[in-house]
LUMVEX-813458 format. One record per residue (C-alpha): residue in three letters; x, y, z. Coordinates in steps of 0.02 Angstrom, whole numbers, plus 50000, padded with zeros to 5 digits. Layout:
residues N
AlaXYZ/...
end
This chain:
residues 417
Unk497875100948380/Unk499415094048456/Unk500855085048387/Unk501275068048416/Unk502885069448521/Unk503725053148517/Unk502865038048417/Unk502475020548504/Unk503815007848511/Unk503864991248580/Unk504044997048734/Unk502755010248702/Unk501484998648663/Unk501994988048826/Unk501525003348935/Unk499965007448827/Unk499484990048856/Unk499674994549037/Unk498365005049078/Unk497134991249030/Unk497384983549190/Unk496564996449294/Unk494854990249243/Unk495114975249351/Unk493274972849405/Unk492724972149594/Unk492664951049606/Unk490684955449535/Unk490314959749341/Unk489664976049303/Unk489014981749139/Unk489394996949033/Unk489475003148858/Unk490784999948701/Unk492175010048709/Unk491905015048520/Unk490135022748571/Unk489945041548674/Unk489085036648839/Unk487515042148872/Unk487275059048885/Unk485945055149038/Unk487275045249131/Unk487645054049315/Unk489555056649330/Unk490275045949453/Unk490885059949583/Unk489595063049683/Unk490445073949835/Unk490525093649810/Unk492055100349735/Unk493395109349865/Unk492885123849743/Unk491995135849633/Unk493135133949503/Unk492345133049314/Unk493095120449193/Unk494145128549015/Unk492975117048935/Unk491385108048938/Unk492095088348978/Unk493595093849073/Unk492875087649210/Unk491395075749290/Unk491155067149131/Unk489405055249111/Unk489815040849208/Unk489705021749100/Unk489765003149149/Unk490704988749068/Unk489674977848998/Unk490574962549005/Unk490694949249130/Unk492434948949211/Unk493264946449385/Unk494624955049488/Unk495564940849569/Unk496904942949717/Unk498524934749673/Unk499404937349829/Unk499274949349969/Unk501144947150006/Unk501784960449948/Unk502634976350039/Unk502064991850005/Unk502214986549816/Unk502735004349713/Unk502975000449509/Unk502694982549419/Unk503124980249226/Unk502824962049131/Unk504224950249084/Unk504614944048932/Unk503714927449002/Unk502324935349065/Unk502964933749257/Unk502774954249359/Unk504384961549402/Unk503954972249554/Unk504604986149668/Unk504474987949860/Unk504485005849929/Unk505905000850056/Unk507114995449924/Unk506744978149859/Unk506414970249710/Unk505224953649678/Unk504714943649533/Unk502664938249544/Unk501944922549451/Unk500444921449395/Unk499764911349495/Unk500514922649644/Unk502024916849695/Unk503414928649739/Unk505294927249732/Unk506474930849871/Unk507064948249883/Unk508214951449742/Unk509804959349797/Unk511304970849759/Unk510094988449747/Unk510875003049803/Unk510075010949961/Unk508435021149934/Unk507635035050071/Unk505975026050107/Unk505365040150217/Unk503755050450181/Unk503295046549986/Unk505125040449959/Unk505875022049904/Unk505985012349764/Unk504775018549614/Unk504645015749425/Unk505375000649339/Unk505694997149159/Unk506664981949062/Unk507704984948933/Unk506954984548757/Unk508194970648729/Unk508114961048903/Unk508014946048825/Unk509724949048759/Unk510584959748905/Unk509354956549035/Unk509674978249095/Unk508364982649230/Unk508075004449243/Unk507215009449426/Unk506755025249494/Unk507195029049667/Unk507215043549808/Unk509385044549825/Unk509805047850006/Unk511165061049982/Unk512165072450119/Unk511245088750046/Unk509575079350041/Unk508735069249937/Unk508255068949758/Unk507385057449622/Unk508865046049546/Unk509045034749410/Unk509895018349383/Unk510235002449279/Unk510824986249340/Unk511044965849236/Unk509534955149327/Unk510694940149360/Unk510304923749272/Unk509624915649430/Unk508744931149455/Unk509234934549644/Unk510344949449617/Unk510514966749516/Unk512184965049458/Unk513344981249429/Unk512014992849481/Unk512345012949469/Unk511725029049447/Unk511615036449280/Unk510415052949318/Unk510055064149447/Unk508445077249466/Unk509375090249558/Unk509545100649674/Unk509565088149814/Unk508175094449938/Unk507905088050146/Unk506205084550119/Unk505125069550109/Unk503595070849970/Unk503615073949760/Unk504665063049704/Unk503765058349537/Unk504595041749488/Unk503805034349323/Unk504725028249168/Unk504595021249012/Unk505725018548855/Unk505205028148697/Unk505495022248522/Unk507195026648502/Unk507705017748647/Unk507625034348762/Unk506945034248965/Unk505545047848990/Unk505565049149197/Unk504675060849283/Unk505295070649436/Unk504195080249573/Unk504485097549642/Unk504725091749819/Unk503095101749875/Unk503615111949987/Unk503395130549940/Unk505225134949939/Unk505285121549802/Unk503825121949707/Unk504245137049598/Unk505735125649510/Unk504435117549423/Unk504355132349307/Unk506475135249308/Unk507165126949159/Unk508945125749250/Unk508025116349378/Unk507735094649375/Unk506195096049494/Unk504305096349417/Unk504875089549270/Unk504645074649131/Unk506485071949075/Unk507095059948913/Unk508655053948933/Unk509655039048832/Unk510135023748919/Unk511865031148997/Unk510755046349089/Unk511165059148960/Unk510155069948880/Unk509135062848715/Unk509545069648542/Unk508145080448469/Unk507495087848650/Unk506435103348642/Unk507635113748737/Unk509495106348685/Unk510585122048650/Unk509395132548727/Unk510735145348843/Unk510115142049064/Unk509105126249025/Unk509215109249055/Unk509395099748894/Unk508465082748967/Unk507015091348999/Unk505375088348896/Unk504125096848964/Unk503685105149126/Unk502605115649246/Unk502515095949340/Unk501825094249519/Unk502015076449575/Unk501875066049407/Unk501265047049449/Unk500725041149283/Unk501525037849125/Unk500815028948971/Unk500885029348763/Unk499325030048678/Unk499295011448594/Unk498675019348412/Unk499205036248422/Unk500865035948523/Unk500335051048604/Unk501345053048776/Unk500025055248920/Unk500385058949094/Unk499435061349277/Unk499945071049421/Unk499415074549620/Unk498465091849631/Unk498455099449792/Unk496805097849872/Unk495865093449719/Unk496455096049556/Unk497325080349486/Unk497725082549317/Unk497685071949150/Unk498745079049020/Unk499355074348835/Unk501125077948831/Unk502045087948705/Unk503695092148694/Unk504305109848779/Unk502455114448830/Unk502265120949005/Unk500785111649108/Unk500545127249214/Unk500815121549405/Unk501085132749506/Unk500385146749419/Unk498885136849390/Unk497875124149454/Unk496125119449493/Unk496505113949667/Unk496875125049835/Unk497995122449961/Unk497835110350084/Unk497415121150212/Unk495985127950087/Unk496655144650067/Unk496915149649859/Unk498675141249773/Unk499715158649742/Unk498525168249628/Unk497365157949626/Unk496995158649443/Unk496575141749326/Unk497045148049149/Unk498455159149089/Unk499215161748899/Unk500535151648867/Unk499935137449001/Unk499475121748932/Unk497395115049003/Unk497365098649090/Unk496235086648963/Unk495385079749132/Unk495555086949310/Unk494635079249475/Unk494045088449613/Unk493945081349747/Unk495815070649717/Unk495785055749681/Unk497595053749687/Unk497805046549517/Unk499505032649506/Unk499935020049394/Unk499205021249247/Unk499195011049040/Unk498015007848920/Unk497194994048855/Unk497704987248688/Unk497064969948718/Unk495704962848598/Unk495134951248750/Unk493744966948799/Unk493284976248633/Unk492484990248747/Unk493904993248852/Unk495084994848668/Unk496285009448705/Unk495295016048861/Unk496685022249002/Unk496555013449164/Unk497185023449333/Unk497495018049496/Unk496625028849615/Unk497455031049808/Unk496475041849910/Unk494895037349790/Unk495395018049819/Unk494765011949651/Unk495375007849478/Unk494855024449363/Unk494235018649181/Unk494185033149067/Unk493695032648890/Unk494345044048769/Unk493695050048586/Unk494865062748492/Unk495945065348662/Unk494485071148744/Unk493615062448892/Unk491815057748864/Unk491605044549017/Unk492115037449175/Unk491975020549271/Unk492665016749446/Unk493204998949462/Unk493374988849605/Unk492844999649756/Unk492224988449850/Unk494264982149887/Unk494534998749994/Unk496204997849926/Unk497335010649858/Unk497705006949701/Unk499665011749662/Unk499865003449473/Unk499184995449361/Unk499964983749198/Unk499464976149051/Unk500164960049049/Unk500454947648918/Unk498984938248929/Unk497984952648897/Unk497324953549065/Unk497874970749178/Unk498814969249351/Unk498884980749484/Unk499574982249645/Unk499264989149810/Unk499834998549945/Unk499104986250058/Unk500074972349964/Unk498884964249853/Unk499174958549669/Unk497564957549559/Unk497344952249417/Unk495944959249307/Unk494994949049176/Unk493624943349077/Unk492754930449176/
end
């Protein structure tokens, strides 16, 4: 079994809460089984295309679960398709979306839709390729300091890299105000793709943030170099350095802010709303996206092993799936669904969907539902498919109901009908 590495906070339970958003349903019910109960063993998983390959799963359940079905009536509504390439979303203390735009912008959503003006005073992001303005978090104690943390690709003279930084949301919430850098995921590389980008607050008041490992193959082996930032999940206090108590502090050639590693392209981040079990998903190449239960200092394997191939279909170096020492995905797809945003649903509103994990889906352009027993998997339900929309995160907000976002620009909202 593994250990709990960091227990929920309120923050925690904000992000857990998260994930319930992703079972927004397609503007028509569908029905499905309580979350409590195992789904039918009968039930036809919901990937129905051939795999890319032959691989065999560690584990019966690792992957192509039996599918279920919600049983209760609800409704995905479209709040506003005004958005720009929206990126990361988090709920306000007054239940109002604070939202990122991939270009560099920040907006705040009502409920009912309505969006703000383009706050100002953020420092200049590389929108090219997968790059712009990612994650977003407020501060535990917004309320009182009103501190907004982003994630954003950093246009540097060497390259670019994944960047942190804080800012004060003015109090008529047009500008950032002091905005700067407090951490870096170098080296700086001239590429375009991997950039991770997720964050949360744990319940210390530390930032997990995940970096990518830029892709490219003269890159991709740093995800397995401690002294290296890139394919990483970092934790890091509120000034950028490292956290007290991380798995590798004193440790002689390796980063102290790193938590765990072996990362390709990490898009999701969420607690666990009972447990406070970290969980995270990540890109594979072609196939191969991962879901993985984080603990600190374990190595999550990529690119020594994977379950996907390359893109051009040849074998990823070896080739191999399992190695000593490598930590098993809990849930892998093949073919990608290109997992994002992700949070669980601690609302009481849908008893069924209690503590399932919600996933936006981009290439698969549909809102995964997974439900979990004991950390394991045992079913899967694709939500709102009918939208053709890639789904780039998802929210719990206060109401209970989830919100995601879109590439294409829409806000829905998620709910029982």
């Amino acid at each position: 079994m593994r250990n709990r590495p960091i227990a929920k906070t309120r923050l925690a339970m904000a992000a857990g809460a998260l994930l319930a958003l992703s079972s927004c349903g397609e503007r028509q019910s569908q029905t499905a089984q309580s979350e409590r109960a195992a789904p039918p063993v009968a039930a036809a998983p919901v990937e129905s295309k051939a795999p890319n390959t032959a691989y065999r799963p560690a584990f019966p359940g690792q992957t192509r679960v039996a599918g279920v079905k919600s049983s209760t009536v609800y409704e995905g509504k479209v709040l506003t398709d005004g958005l720009e390439s929206p990126w990361g979303l988090t709920s306000m203390p007054d239940g109002r979306l604070l939202i990122t735009e991939k270009a560099g912008t920040m907006r705040i959503a009502s409920l009912a839709g309505e969006l703000s003006a383009p706050i100002t005073g953020i420092p200049s992001v590389s929108a090219d390729g997968q790059g712009g303005l990612l994650g977003v978090r407020l501060d535990p104690d917004f309320e009182q300091n009103r501190m907004v943390y982003w994630v954003f690709s950093e246009p540097l003279p060497e390259g670019t890299l994944t960047a942190v930084a804080k800012g004060r949301l003015s109090a008529d919430e047009t500008k950032i105000e002091g905005a700067r850098v407090i951490y870096r995921a170098t080296p700086a590389y001239e590429g375009t793709l991997h950039y991770g980008g997720r964050i949360l607050f744990d319940e210390g008041g530390n930032l997990l943030v995940s970096t990518g490992e830029r892709s490219d193959t003269l890159t991709r082996p740093q995800a397995q170099q401690l002294s290296s930032g890139l394919g990483k999940i970092v934790r890091i206090t509120k000034e950028g350095e490292p956290a007290r108590g991380n798995p590798f502090e004193g440790q002689e050639g390796a980063r102290p802010e790193i938590y765990s590693y072996g990362h390709r392209n990490v898009q999701g981040l969420a607690f666990h709303p009972e447990t406070g079990d970290l969980w995270e998903n990540e890109f594979g190449p072609r196939g191969g996206d991962e879901l993985n239960r984080i603990e600190a200092g374990k190595n999550y394997g990529w690119p020594t092993i994977t379950y996907g191939l390359e893109y051009s279909g040849e074998k990823v170096g070896e080739g191999i799936q399992q190695q000593e020492g490598l930590e098993q995905p809990v849930y892998y797809w093949d073919p990608s669904v290109s997992p994002s945003g992700m949070t669980f649903y601690s609302s009481d509103s849908i008893p069924e969907w209690k503590n399932n994990l919600f996933i936006g889906g981009l290439s698969g352009m549909h809102l995964v539902r997974l439900v979990l027993e004991e950390s394991k998997v045992v079913g899967e339900e694709r939500l709102l498919a009918g939208e053709k929309q890639r789904f780039r995160d998802i929210t719990q907000g206060q109401d209970g109901a989830l919100y995601a976002i879109t590439d294409q620009g829409r806000l829905y909202r998620v709910y029982k009908k």
